[in-house]
C-alpha positions in Angstrom: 7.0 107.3 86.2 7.9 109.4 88.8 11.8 107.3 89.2 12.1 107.8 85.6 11.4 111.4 85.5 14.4 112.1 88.5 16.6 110.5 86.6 16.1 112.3 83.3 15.7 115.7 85.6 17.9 116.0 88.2 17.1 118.1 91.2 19.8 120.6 91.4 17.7 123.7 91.9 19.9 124.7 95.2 23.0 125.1 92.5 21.0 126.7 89.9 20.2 129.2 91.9 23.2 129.8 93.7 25.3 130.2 89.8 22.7 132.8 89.1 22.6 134.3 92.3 26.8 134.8 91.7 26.5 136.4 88.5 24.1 139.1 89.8 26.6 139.9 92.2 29.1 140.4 89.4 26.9 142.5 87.6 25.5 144.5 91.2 21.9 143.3 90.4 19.5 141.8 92.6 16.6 139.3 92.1 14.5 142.2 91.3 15.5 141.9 87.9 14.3 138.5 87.8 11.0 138.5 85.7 9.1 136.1 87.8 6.0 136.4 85.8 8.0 135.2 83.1 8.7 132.3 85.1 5.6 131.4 86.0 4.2 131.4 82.5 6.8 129.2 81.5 6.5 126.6 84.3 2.6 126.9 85.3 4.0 127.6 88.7 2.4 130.4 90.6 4.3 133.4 91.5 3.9 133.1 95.3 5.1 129.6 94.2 8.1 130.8 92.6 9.6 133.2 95.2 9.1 130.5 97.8 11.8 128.1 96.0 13.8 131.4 94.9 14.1 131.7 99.0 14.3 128.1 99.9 10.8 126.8 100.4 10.8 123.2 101.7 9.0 121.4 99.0 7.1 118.5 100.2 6.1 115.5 98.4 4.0 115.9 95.3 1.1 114.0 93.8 1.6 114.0 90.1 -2.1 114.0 89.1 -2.5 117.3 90.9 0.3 118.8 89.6 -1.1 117.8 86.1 -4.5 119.2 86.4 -3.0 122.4 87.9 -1.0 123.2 85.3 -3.6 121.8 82.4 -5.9 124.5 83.8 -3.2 126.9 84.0 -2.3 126.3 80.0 -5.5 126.9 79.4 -6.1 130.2 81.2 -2.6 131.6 79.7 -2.4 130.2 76.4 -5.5 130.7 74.6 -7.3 131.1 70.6 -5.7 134.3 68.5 -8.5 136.1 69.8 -8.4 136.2 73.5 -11.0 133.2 74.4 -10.0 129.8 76.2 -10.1 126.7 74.1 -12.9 124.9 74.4 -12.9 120.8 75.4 -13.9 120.0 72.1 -11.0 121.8 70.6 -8.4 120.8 72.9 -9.8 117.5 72.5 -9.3 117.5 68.1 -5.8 119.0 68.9 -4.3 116.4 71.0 -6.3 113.8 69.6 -8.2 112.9 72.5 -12.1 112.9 73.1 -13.6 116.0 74.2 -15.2 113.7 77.1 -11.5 112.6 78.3 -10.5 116.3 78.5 -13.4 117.0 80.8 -12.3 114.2 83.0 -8.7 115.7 83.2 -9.3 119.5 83.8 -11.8 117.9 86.6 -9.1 115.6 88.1 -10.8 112.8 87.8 -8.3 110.9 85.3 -4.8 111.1 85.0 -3.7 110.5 81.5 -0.6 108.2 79.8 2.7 109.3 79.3 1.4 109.3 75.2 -1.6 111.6 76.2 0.8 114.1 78.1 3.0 114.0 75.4 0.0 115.3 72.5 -1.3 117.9 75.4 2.3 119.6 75.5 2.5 119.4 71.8 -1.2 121.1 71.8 -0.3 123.9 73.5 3.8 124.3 72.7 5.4 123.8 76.0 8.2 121.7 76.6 8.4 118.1 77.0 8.3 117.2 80.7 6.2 120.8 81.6 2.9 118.2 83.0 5.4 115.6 84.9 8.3 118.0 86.2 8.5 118.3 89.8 8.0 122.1 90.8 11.4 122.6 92.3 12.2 120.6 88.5 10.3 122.9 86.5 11.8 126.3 88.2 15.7 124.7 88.0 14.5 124.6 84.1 12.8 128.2 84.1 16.7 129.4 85.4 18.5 128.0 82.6 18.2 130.7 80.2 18.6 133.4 82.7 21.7 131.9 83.7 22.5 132.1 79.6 21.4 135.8 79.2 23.4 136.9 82.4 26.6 135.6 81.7 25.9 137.0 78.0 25.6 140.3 79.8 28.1 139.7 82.2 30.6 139.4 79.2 29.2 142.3 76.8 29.5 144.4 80.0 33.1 143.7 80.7 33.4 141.4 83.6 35.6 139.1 84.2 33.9 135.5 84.6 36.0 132.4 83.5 34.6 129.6 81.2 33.1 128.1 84.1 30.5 130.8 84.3 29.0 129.1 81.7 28.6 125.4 83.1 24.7 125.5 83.7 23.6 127.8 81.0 23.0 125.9 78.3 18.6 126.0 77.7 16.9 122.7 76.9 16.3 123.2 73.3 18.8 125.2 71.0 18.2 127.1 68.0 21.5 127.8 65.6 21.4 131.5 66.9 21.8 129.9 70.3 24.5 128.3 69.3 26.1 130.5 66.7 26.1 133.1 70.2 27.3 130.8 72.6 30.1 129.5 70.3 31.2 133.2 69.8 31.0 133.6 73.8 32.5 130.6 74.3 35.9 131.4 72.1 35.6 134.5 73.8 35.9 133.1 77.2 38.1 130.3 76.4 41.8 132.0 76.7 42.5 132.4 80.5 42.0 135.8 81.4 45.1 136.6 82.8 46.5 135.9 79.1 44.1 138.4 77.4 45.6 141.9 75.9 41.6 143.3 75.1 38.4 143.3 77.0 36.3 140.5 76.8 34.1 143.0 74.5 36.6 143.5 71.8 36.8 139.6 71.4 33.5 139.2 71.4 33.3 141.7 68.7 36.0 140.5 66.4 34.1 136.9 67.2 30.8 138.7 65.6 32.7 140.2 62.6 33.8 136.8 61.8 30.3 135.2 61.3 28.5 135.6 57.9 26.8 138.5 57.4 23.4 136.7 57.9 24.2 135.2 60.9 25.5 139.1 62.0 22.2 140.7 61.4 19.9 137.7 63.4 22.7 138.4 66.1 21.9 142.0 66.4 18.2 142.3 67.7 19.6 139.2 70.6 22.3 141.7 71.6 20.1 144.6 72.0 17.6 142.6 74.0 20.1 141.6 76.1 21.0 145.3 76.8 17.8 146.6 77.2 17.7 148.1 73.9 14.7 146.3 71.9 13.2 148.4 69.2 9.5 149.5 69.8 8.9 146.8 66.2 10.7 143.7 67.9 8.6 143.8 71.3 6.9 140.7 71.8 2.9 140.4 72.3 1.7 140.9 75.9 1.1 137.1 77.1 -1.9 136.1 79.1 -2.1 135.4 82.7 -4.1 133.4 85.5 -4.5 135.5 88.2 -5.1 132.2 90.0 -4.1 128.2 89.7 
């Protein structure tokens, strides 16, 4: 399983970090603006964890039933009921369609479950396919994806003058159309050579806006003004849960 999974994942945290480590410098930022908490909810990675591989940790060799019971406690310390409590075995259990029993076994490590059990557990508690089986250094090249996105978004609404290529690794995993409708826009945007361009990148983005339907425009708007820092007090999202330790 673990053959498979490098194929369908390849390791290429090294370059993932470098592209976003280039676009902070075009934007005179620093990691600091990296929210690695953020991270770590999203990849069941600590945060220790995390700014190891940010500085080049050496990441040894892995054993996969470890890493799954580590991050199946970790979902359910973060992700828990509407009002604050864990999910208890039984109800893990009726969500993924497993026996309460089996998911006693697996918090404890002492079964590691089939690819089909995996896949009901991520659906149980909406993370991505792959969160259970990634390789760490795996998981985190996944986490920078849509940092990658947001920076050259901001890289471009700012001004600066990054190339189509600025956009090679920053497509995320799974799309919605206002992903797409945005990067579309960005993309048309970026697309002339910039040595060809009479306007700032910002006034092609902008007439790339105005060209969308009006629906499309006013989804576009609360993106734009989370990208700039801007978020009304009414779109901020719920705090999110934490371990304080895996």
């Amino acid at each position: 399983m673990t053959d498979a999974l490098d194929a369908l994942h390849a390791d290429d945290l090294e370059r993932g970090i470098a592209s976003v480590d280039e676009l902070l410098h075009v934007l005179g930022l620093s990691r600091e603006v990296i929210d690695l908490d953020k991270i770590s909810y999203d990849t069941g990675l600590t945060v220790e964890r995390v700014r190891g591989l940010l500085a080049g940790e050496e990441a040894g060799p892995e054993d996969l039933s470890q890493t799954f019971q580590r991050r199946l406690i970790f979902l359910r310390e973060t992700r828990r009921k509407p009002n604050g409590k864990k999910y208890t075995l039984d109800e893990i259990g009726q969500g993924a369609g497993i026996s309460k029993g089996q998911v006693g076994f697996l918090l404890n490590g002492q079964r590691m479950p089939g690819l089909a059990g995996v896949s009901k557990l991520e659906r149980f508690f909406a993370v991505q396919p792959g969160f259970f089986t990634a390789t760490d250094r795996q998981a985190l090249r996944r986490a920078l994806q849509p940092i990658h996105e947001q920076l050259t978004h901001l890289a471009l609404l700012k001004g600066q003058g990054i190339t189509r290529l600025a956009m090679r690794s920053g497509a995320s995993g799974e799309d919605s159309k206002l992903d797409r409708e945005l990067r579309a826009a960005l993309t048309v945007a970026l697309a002339e050579p910039e040595g060809d361009r009479e306007d700032p990148e910002l006034r092609e983005l902008t007439e790339e806006i105005r060209a969308l339907p009006t629906k499309s425009r006013r989804r576009i708007f609360p993106v734009l003004r989370g990208l700039l820092g801007l978020a009304r007090p009414e779109e901020e999202k719920p705090a999110r849960s934490s371990a304080a330790e895996v």
